[in-house]
C-alpha positions as CSV (number, residue, x, y, z in Angstrom):
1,X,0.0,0.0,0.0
2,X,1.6,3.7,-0.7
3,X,2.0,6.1,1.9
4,X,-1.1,8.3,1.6
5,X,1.1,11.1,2.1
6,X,4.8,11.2,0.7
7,X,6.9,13.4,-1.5
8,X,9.3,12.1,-4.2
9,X,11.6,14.1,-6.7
10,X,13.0,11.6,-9.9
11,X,15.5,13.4,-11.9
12,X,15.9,12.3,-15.7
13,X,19.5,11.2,-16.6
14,X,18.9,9.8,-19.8
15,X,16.6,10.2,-22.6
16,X,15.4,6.6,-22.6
17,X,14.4,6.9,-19.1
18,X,10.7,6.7,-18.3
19,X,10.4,9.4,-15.4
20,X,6.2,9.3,-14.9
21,X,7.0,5.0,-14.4
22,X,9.9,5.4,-12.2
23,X,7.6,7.9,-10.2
24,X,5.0,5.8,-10.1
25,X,7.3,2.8,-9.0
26,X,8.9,5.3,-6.5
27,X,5.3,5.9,-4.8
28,X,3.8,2.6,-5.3
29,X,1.3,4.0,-7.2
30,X,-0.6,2.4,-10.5
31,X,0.0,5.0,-14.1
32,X,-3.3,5.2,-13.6
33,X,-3.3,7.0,-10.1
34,X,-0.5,8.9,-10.9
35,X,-2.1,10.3,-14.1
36,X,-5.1,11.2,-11.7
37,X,-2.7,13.2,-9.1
38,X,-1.1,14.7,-12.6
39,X,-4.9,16.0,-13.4
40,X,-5.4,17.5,-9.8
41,X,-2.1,19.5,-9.9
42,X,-0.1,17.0,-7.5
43,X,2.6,16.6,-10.6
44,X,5.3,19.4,-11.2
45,X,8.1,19.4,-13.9
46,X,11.5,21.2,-13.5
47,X,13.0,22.6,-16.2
48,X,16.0,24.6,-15.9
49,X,15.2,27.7,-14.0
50,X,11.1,27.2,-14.2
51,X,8.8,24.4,-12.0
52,X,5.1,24.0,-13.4
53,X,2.6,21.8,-13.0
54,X,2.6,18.8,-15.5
55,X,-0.6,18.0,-16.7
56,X,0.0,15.8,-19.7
57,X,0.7,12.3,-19.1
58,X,2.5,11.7,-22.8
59,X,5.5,14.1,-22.2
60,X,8.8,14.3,-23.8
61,X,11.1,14.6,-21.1
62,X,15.1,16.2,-21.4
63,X,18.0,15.2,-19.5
64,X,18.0,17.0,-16.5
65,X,14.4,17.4,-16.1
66,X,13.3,16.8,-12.8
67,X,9.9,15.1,-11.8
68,X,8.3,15.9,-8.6
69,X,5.2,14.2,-6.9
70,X,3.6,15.5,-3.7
71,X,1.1,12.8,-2.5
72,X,-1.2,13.8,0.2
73,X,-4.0,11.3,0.0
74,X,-6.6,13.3,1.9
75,X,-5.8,16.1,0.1
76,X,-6.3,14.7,-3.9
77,X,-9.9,13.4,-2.0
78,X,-11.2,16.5,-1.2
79,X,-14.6,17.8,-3.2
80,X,-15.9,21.4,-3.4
81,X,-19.5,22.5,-4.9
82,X,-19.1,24.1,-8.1
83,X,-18.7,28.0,-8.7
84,X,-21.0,29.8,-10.6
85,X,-20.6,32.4,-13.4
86,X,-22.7,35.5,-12.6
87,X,-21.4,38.0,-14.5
88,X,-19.5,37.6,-17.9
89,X,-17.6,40.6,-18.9
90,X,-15.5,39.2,-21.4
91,X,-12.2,39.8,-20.3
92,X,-13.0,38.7,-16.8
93,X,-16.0,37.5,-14.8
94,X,-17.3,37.7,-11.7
95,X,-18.4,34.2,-9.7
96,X,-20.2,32.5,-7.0
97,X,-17.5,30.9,-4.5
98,X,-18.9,28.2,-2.5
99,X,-17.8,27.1,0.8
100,X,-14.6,25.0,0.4
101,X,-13.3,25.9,-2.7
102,X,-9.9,27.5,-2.6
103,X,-8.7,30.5,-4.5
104,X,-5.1,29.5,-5.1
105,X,-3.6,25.4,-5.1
106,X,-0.7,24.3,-3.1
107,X,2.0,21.7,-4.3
108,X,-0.3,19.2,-3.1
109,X,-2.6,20.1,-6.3
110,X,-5.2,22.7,-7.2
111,X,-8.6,20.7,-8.1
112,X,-10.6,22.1,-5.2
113,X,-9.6,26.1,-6.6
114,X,-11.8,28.5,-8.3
115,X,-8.8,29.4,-10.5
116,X,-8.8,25.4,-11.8
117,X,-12.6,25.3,-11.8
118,X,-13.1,28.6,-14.2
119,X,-10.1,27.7,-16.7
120,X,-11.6,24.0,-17.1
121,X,-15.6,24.9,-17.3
122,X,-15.6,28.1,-19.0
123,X,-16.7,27.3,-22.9
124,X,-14.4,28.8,-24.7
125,X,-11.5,27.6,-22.1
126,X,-10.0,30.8,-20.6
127,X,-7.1,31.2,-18.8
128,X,-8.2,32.4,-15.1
129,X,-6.3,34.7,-13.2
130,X,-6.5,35.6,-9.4
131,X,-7.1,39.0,-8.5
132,X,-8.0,39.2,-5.1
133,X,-8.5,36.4,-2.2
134,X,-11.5,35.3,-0.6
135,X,-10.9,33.2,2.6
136,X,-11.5,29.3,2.1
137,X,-14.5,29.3,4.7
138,X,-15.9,32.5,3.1
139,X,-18.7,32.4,0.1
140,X,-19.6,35.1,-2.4
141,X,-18.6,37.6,-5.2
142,X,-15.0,36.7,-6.4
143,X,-13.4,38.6,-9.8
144,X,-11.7,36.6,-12.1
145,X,-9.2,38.0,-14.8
146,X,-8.6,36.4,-18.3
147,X,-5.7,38.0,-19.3
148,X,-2.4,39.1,-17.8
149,X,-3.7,42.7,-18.8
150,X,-6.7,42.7,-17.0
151,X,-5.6,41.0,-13.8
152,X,-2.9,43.8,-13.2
153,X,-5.4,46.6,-14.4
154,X,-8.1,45.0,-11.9
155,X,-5.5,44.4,-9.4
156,X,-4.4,47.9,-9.5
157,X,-8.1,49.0,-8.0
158,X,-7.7,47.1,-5.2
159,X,-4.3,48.7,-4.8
160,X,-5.4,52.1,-4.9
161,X,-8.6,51.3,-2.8
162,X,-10.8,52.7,-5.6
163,X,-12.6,50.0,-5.9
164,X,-15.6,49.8,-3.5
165,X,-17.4,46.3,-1.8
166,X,-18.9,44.8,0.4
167,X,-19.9,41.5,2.9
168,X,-23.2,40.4,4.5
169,X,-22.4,38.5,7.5
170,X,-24.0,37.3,10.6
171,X,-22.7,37.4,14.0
172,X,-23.5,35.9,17.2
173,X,-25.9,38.0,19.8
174,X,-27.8,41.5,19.0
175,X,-25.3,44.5,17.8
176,X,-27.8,47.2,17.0
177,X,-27.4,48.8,20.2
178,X,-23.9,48.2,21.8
179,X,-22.6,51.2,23.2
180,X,-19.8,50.4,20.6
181,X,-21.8,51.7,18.2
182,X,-22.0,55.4,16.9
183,X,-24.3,58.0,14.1
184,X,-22.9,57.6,10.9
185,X,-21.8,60.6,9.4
186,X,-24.4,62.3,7.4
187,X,-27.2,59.6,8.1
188,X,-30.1,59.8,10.4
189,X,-29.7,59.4,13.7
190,X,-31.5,55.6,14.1
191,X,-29.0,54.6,11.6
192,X,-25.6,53.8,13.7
193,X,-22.2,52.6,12.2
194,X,-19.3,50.9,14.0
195,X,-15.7,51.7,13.1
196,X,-12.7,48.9,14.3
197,X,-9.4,50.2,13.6
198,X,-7.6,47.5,15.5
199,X,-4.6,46.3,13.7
200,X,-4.2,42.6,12.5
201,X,-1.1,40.8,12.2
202,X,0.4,44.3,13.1
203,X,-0.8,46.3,10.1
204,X,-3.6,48.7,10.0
205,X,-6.9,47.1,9.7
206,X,-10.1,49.4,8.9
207,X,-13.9,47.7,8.9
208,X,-17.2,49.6,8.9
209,X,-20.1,47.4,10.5
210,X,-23.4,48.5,9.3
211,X,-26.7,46.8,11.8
212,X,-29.0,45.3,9.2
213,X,-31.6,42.7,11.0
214,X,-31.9,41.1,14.3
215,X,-33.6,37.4,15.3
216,X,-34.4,37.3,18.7
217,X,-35.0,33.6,18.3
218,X,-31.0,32.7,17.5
219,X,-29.5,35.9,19.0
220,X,-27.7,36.7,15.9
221,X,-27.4,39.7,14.1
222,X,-27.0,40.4,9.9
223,X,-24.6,43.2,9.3
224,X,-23.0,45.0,6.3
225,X,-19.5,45.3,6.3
226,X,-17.2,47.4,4.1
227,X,-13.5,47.1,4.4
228,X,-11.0,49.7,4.0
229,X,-7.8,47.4,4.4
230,X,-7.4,43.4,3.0
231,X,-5.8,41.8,5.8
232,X,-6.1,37.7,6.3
233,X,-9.1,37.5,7.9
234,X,-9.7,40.8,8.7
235,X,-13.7,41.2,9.3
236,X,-13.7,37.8,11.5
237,X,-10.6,39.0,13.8
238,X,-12.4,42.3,14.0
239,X,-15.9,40.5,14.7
240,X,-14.5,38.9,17.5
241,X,-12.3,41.7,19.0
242,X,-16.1,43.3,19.8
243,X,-17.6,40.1,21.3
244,X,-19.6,39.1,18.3
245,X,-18.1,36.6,16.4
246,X,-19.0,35.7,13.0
247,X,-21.4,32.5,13.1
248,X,-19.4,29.4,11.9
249,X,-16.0,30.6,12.6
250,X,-13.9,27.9,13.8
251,X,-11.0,29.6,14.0
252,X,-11.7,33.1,16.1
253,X,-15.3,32.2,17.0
254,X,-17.3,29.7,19.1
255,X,-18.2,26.9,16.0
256,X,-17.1,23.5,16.3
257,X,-16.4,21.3,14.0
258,X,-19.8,20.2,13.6
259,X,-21.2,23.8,13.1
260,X,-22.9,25.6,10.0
261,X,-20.5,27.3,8.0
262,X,-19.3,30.4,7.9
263,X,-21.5,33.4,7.4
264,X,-19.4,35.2,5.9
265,X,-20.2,36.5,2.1
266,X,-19.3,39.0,-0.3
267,X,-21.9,40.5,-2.2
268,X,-21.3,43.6,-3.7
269,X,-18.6,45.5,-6.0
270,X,-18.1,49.1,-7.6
271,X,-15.7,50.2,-10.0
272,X,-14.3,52.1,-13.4
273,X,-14.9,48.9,-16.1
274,X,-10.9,49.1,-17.5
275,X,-12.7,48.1,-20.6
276,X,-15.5,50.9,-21.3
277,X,-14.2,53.1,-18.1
278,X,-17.6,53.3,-17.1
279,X,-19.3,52.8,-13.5
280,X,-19.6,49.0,-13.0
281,X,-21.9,47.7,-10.2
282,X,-22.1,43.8,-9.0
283,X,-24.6,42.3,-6.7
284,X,-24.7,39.3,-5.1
285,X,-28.2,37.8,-6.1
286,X,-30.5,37.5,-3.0
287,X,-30.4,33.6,-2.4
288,X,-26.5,33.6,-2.5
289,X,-26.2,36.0,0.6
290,X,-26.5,35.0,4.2
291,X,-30.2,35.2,5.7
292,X,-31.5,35.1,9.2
293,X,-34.7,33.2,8.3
């Protein structure tokens, strides 16, 4: 039986040398499962000064090539819902993220990724690039690039912070009247807006929290938050720094394994089109976002 986790690096001496058998000997794995691992991204090929994934089972390999498996059973068994496309703007789209799905792969492959998803079931195939992150756990409104062009033109929005969004969350317990709460500028008074400038991972981290809907019945509350900064995990480390925690965060909340998942989407953008320069507006359909009922 093969290890269901091991890593294994075969480097090609000779042009008669079979690398993908001698890998698969290596693992103790049938061509079969290794062409499998090749398809989820676990496969990588060396040559000289550049390391890719190696999709294609029927490769002519060079002396000096180097072959590189990275095994990790649980990993390759992983499945994620599919995404689905929302918007289509030619030169990139906007998607659905389910819970699960990754943005970006690993070396341990790249199946369970939005990036992998869009460039296999868009028809005609497009390259996909990443332009911003959503966390794992988090659902919603991700932007996806189909050209090197775009993605650093879309990229350079998020840079400058022109580019406006925002979540729907729920957290645990009622927020509407904390004393933590205060008028929002320009807005009547019943209309109240929380500011947390606590720094995460030691950079400055800027949320607005926005009190949308309360149910008595769960004690939970439905906010709208908009996010000046992009730090890892910013509007669930700033959720909990207040006492209420995002519902279904395992990591800074109260959920246990066992919970719902995390309520945590994004659902709306706003930005110059760097195709028409017009005023672009996205929103997450109704039944995508997080709901008390």
């Amino acid at each position: 039986m093969p290890a269901s986790k091991q890593e294994i690096h075969i480097k090609i001496d000779s042009q008669q040398q079979d690398g993908l058998k001698i890998l698969a000997d290596t693992a103790n794995l049938s061509l079969q499962t290794l062409k499998k691992c090749m398809k989820k991204g676990a496969v990588w090929l060396t040559r000289g000064k550049q390391t890719q994934r190696l999709r294609r089972a029927k490769k002519h390999y060079c002396i000096n090539d180097e072959l590189h498996l990275y095994y990790n059973e649980d990993v390759l068994n992983e499945t994620v819902s599919a995404a689905k496309l929302l918007f289509d703007e030619g030169e990139y789209s906007l998607w659905y993220k389910p819970y699960g799905m990754r943005c970006q792969g690993s070396k341990w492959s790249d199946h369970t990724t939005i990036q992998r998803f869009v460039e296999t079931q868009t028809t005609p195939c497009r390259p996909a690039y990443i332009v911003h992150r959503l966390d794992r756990a988090a659902t919603g409104l991700i932007i996806i690039a189909h050209s090197k062009k775009m993605a650093a033109a879309l990229a350079k929005l998020f840079a400058l912070r022109t580019l406006k969004k925002y979540y729907y969350v729920i957290v645990e317990g009622d927020i509407r009247n904390g004393s933590h709460l205060i008028p929002s500028l320009g807005e009547a008074k019943q209309q109240k807006q929380l500011t947390i400038s606590t720094p995460v991972d030691n950079k400055k981290a800027i949320s607005y929290i926005e009190p949308v809907e309360y149910c008595l019945d769960k004690n939970q509350s439905l906010v709208k938050v908009t996010i000046e900064t992009g730090r890892k995990h910013q509007i669930r480390i700033h959720m909990a720094s207040i006492g209420h925690p995002v519902v279904g965060d395992r990591l800074h909340g109260h959920a246990g394994s066992n919970s719902i998942n995390l309520q945590l989407t994004s659902s709306f953008f706003e930005f110059i089109c760097p195709l028409t320069h017009q005023q672009k507006q996205f929103l997450l359909p109704e039944h995508f976002r997080p709901s008390l009922k």
